[in-house]
C-alpha positions as CSV (number, residue, x, y, z in Angstrom):
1,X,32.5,9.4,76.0
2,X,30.6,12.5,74.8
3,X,32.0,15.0,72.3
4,X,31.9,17.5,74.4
5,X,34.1,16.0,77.0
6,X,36.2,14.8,74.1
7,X,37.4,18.0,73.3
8,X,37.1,21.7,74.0
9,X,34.7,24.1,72.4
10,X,36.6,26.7,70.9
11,X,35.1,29.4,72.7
12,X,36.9,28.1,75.7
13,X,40.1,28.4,74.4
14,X,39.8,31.2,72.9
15,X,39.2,32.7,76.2
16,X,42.5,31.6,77.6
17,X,44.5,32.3,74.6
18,X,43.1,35.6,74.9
19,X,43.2,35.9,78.6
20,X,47.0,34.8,79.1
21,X,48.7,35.5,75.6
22,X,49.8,38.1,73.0
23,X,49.8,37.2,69.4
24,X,53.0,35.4,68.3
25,X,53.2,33.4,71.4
26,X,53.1,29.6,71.2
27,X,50.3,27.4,72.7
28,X,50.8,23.9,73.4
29,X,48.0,20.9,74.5
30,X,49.6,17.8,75.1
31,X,46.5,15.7,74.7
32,X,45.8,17.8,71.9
33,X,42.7,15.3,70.4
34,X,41.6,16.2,67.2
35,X,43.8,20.1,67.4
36,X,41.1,22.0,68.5
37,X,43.3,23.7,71.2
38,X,46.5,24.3,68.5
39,X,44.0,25.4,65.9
40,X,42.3,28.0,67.7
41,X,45.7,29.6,68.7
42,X,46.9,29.8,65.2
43,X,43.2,31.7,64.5
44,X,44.2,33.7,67.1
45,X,47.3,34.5,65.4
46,X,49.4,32.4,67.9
47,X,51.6,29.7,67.4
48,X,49.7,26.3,67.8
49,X,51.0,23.5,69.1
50,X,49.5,19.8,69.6
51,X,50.8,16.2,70.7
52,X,48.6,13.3,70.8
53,X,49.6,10.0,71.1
54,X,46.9,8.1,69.1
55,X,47.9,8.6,65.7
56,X,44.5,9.4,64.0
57,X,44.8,12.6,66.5
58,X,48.1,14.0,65.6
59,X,47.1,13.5,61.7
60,X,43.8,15.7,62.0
61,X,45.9,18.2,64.0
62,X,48.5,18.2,61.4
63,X,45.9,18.7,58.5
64,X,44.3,22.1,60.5
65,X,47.5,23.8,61.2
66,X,49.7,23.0,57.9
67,X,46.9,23.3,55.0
68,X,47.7,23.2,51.4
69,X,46.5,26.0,49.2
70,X,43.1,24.8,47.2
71,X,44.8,24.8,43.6
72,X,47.8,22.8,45.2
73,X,45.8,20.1,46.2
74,X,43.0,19.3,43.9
75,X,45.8,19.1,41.2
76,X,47.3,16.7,43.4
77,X,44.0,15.0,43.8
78,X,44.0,14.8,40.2
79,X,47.7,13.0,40.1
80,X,46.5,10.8,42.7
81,X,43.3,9.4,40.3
82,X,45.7,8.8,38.0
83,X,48.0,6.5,40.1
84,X,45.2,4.9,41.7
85,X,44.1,3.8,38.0
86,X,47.8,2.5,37.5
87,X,47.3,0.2,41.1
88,X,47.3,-3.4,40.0
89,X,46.5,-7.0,42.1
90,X,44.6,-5.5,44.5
91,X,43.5,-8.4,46.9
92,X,40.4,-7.9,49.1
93,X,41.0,-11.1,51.4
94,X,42.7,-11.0,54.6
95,X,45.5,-9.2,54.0
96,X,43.4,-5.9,54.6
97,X,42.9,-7.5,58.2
98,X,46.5,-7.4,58.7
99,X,46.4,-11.3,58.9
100,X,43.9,-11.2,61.9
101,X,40.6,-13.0,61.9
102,X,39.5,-10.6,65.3
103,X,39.9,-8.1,62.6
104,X,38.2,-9.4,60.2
105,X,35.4,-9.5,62.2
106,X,35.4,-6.2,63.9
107,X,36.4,-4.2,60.5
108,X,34.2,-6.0,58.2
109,X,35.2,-4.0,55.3
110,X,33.0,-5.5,53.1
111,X,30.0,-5.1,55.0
112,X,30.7,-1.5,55.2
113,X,32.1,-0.2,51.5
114,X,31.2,-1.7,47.9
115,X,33.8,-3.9,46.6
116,X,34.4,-1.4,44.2
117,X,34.8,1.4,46.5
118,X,36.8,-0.8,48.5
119,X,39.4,-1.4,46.0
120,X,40.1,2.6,45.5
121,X,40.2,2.9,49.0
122,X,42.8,-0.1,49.4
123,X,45.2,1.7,46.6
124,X,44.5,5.2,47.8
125,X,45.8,3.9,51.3
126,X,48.8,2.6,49.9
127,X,49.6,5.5,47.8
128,X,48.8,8.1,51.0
129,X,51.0,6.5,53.2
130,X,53.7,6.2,50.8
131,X,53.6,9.8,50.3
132,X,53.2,11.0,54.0
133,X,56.4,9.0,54.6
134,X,58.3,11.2,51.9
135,X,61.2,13.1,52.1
136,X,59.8,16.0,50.5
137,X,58.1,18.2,53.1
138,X,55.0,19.5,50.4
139,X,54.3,15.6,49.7
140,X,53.8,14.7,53.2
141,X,51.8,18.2,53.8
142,X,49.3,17.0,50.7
143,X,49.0,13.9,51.2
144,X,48.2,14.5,55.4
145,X,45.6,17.1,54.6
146,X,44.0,14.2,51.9
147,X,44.2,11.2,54.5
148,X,43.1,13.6,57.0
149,X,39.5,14.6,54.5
150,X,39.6,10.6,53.7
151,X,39.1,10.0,57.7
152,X,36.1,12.4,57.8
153,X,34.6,10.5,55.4
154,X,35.0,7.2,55.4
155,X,31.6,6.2,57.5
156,X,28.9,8.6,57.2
157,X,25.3,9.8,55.5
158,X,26.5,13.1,53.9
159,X,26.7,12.9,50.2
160,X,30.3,12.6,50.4
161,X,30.5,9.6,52.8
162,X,32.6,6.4,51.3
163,X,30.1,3.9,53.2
164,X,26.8,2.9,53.0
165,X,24.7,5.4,55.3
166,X,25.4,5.1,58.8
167,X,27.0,7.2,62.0
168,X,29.7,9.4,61.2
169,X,31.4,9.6,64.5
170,X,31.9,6.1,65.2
171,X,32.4,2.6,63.5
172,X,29.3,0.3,64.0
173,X,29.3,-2.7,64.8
174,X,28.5,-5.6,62.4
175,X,25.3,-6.8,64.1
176,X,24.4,-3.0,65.1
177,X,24.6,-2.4,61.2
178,X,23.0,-5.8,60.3
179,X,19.9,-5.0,62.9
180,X,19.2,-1.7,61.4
181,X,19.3,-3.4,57.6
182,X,16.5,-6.1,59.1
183,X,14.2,-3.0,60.4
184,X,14.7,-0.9,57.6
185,X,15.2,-3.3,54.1
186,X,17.0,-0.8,51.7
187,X,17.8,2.2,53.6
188,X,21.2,0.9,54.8
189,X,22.5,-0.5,51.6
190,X,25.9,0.3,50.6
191,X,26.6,1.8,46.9
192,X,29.4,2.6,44.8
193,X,31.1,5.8,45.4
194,X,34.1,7.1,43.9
195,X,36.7,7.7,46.5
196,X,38.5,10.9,44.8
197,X,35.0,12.5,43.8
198,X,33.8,12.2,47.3
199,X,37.1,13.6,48.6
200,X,36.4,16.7,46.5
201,X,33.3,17.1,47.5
202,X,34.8,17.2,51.1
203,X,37.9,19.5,49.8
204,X,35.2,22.0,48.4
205,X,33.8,22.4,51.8
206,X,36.8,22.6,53.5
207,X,38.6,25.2,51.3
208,X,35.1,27.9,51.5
209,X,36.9,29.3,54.9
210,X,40.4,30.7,54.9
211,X,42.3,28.5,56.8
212,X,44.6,30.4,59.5
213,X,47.8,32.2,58.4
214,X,49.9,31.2,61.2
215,X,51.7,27.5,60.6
216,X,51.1,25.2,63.7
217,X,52.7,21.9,64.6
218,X,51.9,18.2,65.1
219,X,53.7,16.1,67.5
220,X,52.7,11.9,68.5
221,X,54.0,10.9,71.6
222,X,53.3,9.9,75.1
223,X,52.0,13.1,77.4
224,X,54.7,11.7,80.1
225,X,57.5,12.1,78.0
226,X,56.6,14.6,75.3
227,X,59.3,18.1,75.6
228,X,59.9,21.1,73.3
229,X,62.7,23.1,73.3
230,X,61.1,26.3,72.6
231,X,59.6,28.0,75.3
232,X,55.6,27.7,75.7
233,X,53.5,30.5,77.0
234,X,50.2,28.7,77.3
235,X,49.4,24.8,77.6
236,X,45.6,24.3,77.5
237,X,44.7,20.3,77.4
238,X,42.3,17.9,78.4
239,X,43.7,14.2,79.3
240,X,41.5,11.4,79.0
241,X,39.2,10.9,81.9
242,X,40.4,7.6,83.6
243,X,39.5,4.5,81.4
244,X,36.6,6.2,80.1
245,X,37.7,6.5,76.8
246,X,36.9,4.2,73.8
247,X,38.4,6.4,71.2
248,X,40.5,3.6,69.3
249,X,37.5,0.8,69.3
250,X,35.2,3.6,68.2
251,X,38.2,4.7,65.5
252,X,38.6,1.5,64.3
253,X,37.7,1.7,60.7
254,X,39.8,5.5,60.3
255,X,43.0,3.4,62.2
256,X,43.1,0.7,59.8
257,X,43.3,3.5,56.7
258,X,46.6,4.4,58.4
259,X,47.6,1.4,58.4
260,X,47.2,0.5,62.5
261,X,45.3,-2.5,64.4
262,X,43.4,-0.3,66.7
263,X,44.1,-2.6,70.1
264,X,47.6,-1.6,69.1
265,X,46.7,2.0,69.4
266,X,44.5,1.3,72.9
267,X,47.9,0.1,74.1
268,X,49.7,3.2,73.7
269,X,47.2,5.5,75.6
270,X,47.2,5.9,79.3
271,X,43.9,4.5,80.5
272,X,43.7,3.2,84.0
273,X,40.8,3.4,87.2
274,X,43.0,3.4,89.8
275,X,42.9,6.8,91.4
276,X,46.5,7.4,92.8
277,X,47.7,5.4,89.6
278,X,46.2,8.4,87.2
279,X,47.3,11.4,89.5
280,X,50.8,10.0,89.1
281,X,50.8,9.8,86.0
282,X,49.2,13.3,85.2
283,X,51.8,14.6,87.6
284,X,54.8,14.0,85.4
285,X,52.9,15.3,82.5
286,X,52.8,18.7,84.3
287,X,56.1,18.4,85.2
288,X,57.3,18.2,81.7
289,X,54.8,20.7,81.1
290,X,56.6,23.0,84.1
291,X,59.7,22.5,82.2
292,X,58.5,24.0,78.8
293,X,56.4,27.0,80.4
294,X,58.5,30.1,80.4
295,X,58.4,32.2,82.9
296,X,55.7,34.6,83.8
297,X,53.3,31.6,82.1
298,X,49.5,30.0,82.3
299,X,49.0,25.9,82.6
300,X,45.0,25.3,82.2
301,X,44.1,21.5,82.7
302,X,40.3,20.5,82.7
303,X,39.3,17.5,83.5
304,X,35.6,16.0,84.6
305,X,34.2,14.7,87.8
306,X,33.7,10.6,87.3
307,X,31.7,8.1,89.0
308,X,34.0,5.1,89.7
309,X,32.7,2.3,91.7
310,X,34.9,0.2,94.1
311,X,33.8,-3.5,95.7
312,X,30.3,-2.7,94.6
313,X,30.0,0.6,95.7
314,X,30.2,4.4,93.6
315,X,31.7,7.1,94.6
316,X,32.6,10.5,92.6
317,X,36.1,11.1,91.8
318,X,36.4,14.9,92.1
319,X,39.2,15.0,89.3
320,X,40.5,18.6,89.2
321,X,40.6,19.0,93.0
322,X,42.6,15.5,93.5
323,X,45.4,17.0,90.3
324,X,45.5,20.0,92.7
325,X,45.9,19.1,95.6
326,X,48.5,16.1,94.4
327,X,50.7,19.0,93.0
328,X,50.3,20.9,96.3
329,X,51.4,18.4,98.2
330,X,54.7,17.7,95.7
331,X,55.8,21.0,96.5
332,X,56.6,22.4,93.4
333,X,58.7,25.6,93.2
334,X,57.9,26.6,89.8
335,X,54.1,26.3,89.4
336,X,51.2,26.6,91.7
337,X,47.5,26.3,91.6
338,X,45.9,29.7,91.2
339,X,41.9,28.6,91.0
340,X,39.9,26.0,90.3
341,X,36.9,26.7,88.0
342,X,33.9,24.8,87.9
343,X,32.3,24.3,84.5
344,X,28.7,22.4,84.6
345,X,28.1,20.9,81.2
346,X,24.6,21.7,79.7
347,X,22.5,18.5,78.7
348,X,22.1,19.2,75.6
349,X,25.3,19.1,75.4
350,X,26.7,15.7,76.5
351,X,26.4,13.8,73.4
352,X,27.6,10.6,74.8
353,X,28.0,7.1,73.0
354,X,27.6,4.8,75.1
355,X,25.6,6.3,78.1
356,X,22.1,8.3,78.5
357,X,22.7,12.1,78.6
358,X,21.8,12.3,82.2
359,X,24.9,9.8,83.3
360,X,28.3,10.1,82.2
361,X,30.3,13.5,83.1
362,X,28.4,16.3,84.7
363,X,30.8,18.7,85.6
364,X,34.1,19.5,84.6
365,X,36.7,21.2,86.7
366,X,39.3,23.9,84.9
367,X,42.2,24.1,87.1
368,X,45.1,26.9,86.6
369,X,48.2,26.9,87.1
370,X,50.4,29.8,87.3
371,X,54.5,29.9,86.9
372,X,55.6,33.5,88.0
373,X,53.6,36.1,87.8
374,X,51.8,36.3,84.3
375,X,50.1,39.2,82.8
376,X,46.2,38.7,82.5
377,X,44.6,40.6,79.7
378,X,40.2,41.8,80.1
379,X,38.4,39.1,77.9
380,X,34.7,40.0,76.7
381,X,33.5,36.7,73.8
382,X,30.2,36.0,72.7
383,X,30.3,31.9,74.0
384,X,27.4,31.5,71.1
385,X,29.7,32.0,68.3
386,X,32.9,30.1,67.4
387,X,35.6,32.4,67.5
388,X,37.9,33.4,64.4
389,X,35.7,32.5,61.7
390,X,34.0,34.1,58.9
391,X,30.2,34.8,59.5
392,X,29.0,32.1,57.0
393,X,31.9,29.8,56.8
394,X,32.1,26.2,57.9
395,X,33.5,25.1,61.8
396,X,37.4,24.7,61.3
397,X,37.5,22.8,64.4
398,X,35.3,20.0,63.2
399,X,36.0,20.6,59.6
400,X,37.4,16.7,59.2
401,X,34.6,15.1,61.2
């Protein structure tokens, strides 16, 4: 899947949180990824809000639109060294692998952290999810925000990365990692790092932009069921493309830190290849979303064209246009199709995993959805240049990659 199908540039929803909303209105993507969509609408001085139903998701999104102030946290940073210290009988045997030899082999934590590393990041877990269970509501924002940094760096080749160099998107395989350790002896050796020192590192990034003023909100459930109460005035999302998506597999390593097997995560999201299967379901995903609209209100769903192929033969499912033309046909009252958009994605930017840049999703279709008669307001953005940002600060939207 490549990142930029994965989830939206911010540019793009800037536009339609521009375009269709006034500041102090609420924006809502049910497939909300890692928040880009609920982020951008609280820089926008809107009311963000995101569901996602994997649970790595709606903990990044809850870290972007509820952040701690700096001071605040690196004192709790600080508590938190202390109670690791105070962690005793900490076992690295199977009990990491939640008693699973599949997942054993598939984490291979020791492969992947040294055994001293490993044992901070084994107490810090416990301690994390401890506190994000808490009644207190500050507890639970802290110790979000950390796990949230603790995610971004658990695999990577930036000085504050946990493991020993490697990708920082995905988890790698065992032999993938053991192949490039036989080509290259001694650049893919993993080394201690200290789990709270690397997580400041990653806090002092962070905390050099001003995080948005307006408080956003994180939701985790299914897409199909998922309602609010208060009224929505804008739902921008993306829904995963068919069974295209590999997102818990390639999450593996960032799951088990919160304390999930990730095939139990891969159950929980809606991944099928049969056409009138998907459209169904997407249908009562925009009928709850129908529901929460208010009146007068915008729905924008993108989604991409993908090849599927059926007793030996491809074809191109034309997403957008079968969505459309399935709500057409249920005869909604409420919401209709105003246009369908297409958006051609560049080549340089499909950075997909596991496909060449010249295969995977070509073309993405942005259909909208009007309920009522909404206001439109004149939109004029530089697309170079990631909105709601200061000049030389880092990219809020990928700030816990």
């Amino acid at each position: 899947m490549c990142s930029r199908v994965a989830c939206f540039p911010p540019q793009l929803t800037h536009y339609f949180i521009e375009r269709y909303t006034k500041p102090g209105d609420t924006v809502l993507d049910i497939f909300s990824g890692t928040g880009t969509a609920p982020l951008q609408a609280c820089l926008d001085n809107r009311i963000g809000l995101g569901n996602d139903v994997s649970p790595e998701a709606a903990l990044l999104t809850w870290a972007k639109l509820d952040v701690p102030g700096p001071y605040e946290f690196l004192g709790y940073l600080q508590e938190l060294r202390k109670r690791i210290n105070g962690v005793k009988g900490i076992r690295l045997d199977d009990e990491l692998y939640f008693g699973s030899p599949f997942l054993r082999e598939k984490l291979n934590l020791q492969l992947y952290y040294h055994s001293r590393t490993l044992t901070q990041l084994v107490a810090l877990r416990a301690l994390l999810r401890d506190d994000m269970g808490s009644q207190g509501e500050t507890k639970r924002r802290l110790s979000r925000f950390c796990a949230a940094l603790v995610l971004g760096i658990l695999h990577g080749d930036r000085p504050e990365s946990l493991s020993l160099p490697l990708d920082r998107s995905k988890s790698l395989t065992t032999n993938h990692i053991k192949k490039m350790q036989k080509a290259h002896p001694g650049k893919y050796e993993k080394s201690y790092r200290d789990v709270i020192g690397c997580i400041t590192m990653k806090a002092e990034k962070v905390f050099r932009h001003v995080p948005p003023k307006i408080k956003g909100f994180a939701f985790s459930e299914d897409a199909s069921r998922f309602m609010v109460e208060k009224p929505v005035n804008l739902v921008i999302t993306s829904p995963p493309y068919f069974s295209a998506h590999t997102y818990p597999y390639d999450n593996r390593h960032r799951l088990w830190f919160l304390g999930y097997d990730y095939r139990d995560v891969q159950r929980l999201m809606f991944q099928t290849s049969n056409v009138p299967e998907y459209s169904s379901y997407l249908l009562r995903c925009l009928k709850n979303v129908q529901q929460m609209l208010s009146e007068d209100s915008v729905c924008v769903l993108v989604v991409g064209d993908v090849e599927m192929v059926s007793k030996g033969e491809r074809f191109m499912v034309k997403t957008g246009e079968q969505i459309a033309n399935a709500w057409t046909d249920s005869k909604s009252t409420e919401m209709t199709v105003e246009s369908i958009v297409l958006d051609p994605i560049p080549l340089k930017s499909r950075r997909y995993i596991h496909v060449p840049v010249t295969k995977g999703i070509k073309l993405e279709r942005i259909v909208i959805f009007y309920k009522g008669h909404p206001k439109t307001n004149d939109v004029r953005i530089d697309w170079t240049v990631r909105p709601g940002l200061l000049k030389d600060g880092p990219d809020w939207p990928v700030l816990f990659a």
